[in-house]
N, C-alpha and C positions, 0 to 999 in steps of 0.2 A: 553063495550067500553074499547079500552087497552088504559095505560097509561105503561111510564115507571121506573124504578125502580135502585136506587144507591145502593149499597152495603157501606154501611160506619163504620166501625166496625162492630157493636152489632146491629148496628140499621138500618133497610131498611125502607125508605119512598119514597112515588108516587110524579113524579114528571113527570109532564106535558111534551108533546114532543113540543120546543119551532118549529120547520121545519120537514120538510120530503123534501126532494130533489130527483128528477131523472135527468138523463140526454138522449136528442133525439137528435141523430147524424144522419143525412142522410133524407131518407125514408122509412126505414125499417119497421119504425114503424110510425103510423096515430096519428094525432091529436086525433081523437077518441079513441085510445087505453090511448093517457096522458089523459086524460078526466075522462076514465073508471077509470084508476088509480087513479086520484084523488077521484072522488063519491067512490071508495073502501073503500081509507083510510078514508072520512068523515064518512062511514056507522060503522067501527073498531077502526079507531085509534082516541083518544084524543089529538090534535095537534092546533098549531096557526097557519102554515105558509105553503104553498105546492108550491115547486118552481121547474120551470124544465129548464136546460140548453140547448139550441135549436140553431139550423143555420136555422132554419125553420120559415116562415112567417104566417106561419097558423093561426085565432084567434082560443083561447083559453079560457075557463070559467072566468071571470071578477076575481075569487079568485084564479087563478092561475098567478102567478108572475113568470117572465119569466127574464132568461138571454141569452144575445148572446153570441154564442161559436166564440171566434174569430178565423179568418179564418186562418191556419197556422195547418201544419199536427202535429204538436206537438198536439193537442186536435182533430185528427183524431178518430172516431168509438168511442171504450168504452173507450179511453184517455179523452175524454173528461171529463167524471168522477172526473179527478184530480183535478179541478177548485173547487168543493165544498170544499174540504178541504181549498184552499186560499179565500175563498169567506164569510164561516162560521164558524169565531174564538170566539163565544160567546158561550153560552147556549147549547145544545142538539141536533144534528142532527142526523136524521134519512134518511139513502141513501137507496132508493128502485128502483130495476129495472124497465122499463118498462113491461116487460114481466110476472111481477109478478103479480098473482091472489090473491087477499085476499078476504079469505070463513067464518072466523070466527074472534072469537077476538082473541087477541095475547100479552103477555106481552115480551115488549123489555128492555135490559139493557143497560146499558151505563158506558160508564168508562172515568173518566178524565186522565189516567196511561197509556190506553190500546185502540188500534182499536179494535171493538170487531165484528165478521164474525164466521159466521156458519164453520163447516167443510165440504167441499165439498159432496157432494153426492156419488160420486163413491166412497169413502170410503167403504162404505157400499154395495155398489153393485159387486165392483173390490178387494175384500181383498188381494189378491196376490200383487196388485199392489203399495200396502203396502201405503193408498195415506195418508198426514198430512198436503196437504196447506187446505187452505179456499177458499169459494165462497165466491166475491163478489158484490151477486144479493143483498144481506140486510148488511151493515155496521153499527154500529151506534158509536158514538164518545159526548164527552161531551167539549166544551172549545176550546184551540187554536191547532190544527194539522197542522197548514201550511207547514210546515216543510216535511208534505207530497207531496205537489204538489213541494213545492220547488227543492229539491232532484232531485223528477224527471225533473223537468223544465232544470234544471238547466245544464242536458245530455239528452235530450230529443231523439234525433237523436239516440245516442249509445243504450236506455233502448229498444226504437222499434227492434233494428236487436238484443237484448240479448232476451227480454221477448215478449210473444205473445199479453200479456193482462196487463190489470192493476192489474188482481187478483195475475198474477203470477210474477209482477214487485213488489209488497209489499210484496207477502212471501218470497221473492227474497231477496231483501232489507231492509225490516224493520218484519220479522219474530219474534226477540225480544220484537218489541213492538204491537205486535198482538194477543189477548188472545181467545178461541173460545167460541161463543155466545152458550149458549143452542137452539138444534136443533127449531127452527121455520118453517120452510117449507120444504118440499119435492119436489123430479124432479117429475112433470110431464111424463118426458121420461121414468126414469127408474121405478118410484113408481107408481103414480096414474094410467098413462095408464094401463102398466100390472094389477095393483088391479080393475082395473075399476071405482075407487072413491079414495078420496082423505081422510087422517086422521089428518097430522097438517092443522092450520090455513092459513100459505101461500102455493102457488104452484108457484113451476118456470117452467115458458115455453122454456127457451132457445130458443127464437126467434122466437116459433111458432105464429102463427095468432090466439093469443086468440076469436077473433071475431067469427070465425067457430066453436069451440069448446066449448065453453061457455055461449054462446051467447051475 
C-alpha cells in the first residue's frame, strides 16, 4: 500500500494522501475506465478522497466525488486539469490521469515549494531530441497552488494558440517552480508494448482503450 513521503530536512516521514484527482472531458473516456481507476488506486494507494472533474452525467461509484467542468473552452480537453489546482489548496493532492494503469505499489512525493511531474518519456526514448519538460499524466503538490489555474485563467484564450497542453503550458510558464518526480510509470507506447510487459508501478496509455488491453 503506497503512501506518500515529505522530504523535510533530515527527516522523511509517511504521510497519508489526503485526494487523488482526475479529470474526464468529453467521451473519450468511459465511466468505466474512472471507475477502473478508482478500484486501482484503492487496491495501491493509501488515500481519503478520489474526485474526478467531469461534463458527464454518468453515475459513478457512491466514493467517487464528482465536479462539474463548467462549460466555457477555457476548461476545454486536458485544460480542464487546471481546476484542481483552484479547487485543492489544503493538504496533498495527487493528479492521475485517466489513462493511467496502476500494477503495483508506488511511493509518491510531495512538495509544498514545488509541482512535482515525472520527466517525460521520450526523454528516453528520443535522446537527440534533447527532451527536459515533464508529463503531466501524475502531478502531485502539497498545500495552496492556485496560482496555477489562476495565471492560466486569467489569458486563457492567448495560453491555447501559445501552448498545446497543460503539460507544455506549465513548463512554459512556471518551469521554475517544477521539480522532477522520481520516475513512477512508463509509456505503454514506447516501453511496455515493445518489452511486452511492464516494470514500474504505473503505465500510461496515452489515450489508448485500456479496456482491450488489460482487461
Amino acid at each position: 500500500m503506497a503512501t506518500g513521503i515529505i522530504r523535510n530536512g533530515r527527516r522523511n516521514y509517511v504521510l497519508k494522501i489526503n485526494r487523488i484527482t482526475c479529470a474526464r472531458w468529453g467521451t473519450l473516456y468511459s465511466a468505466f475506465q474512472v471507475e477502473r481507476l478508482y478500484a486501482e488506486c484503492r487496491a495501491w494507494i493509501d488515500f481519503d478522497e478520489f474526485h474526478v472533474f467531469t461534463d458527464q452525467k454518468d453515475e459513478l461509484h457512491p466514493n467517487i466525488i464528482t465536479h462539474e467542468i463548467p462549460k466555457t473552452e477555457a476548461y476545454r480537453s486536458w485544460w480542464s486539469k487546471m481546476l484542481q489546482f483552484k479547487t485543492f489548496t489544503q493538504g496533498t493532492t495527487l493528479s492521475l490521469d485517466i489513462d493511467m494503469h496502476i500494477r503495483d505499489s508506488v511511493e509518491f512525493k510531495f512538495s509544498r515549494d514545488y509541482l512535482l511531474m515525472q520527466l517525460d518519456p521520450l526523454a528516453q526514448y528520443m535522446p537527440h531530441k534533447n527532451v527536459k519538460y515533464v508529463n503531466s499524466s501524475v502531478i502531485t503538490y502539497e498545500g495552496d497552488f492556485s496560482w496555477v489555474h489562476d495565471k492560466y485563467f486569467s489569458e486563457w484564450a492567448t495560453n491555447h494558440k501559445k501552448y498545446r497542453g497543460d503539460q507544455e503550458f506549465m513548463w512554459g510558464e512556471y518551469e521554475e517552480s517544477i521539480r522532477y518526480h522520481p520516475p513512477v510509470f512508463e509509456s505503454y507506447k514506447w516501453e511496455s508494448r515493445e518489452r511486452g510487459y511492464a516494470i514500474k508501478p504505473l503505465v500510461n496509455f496515452h489515450g489508448h482503450d485500456m479496456k482491450g488491453i488489460v482487461g
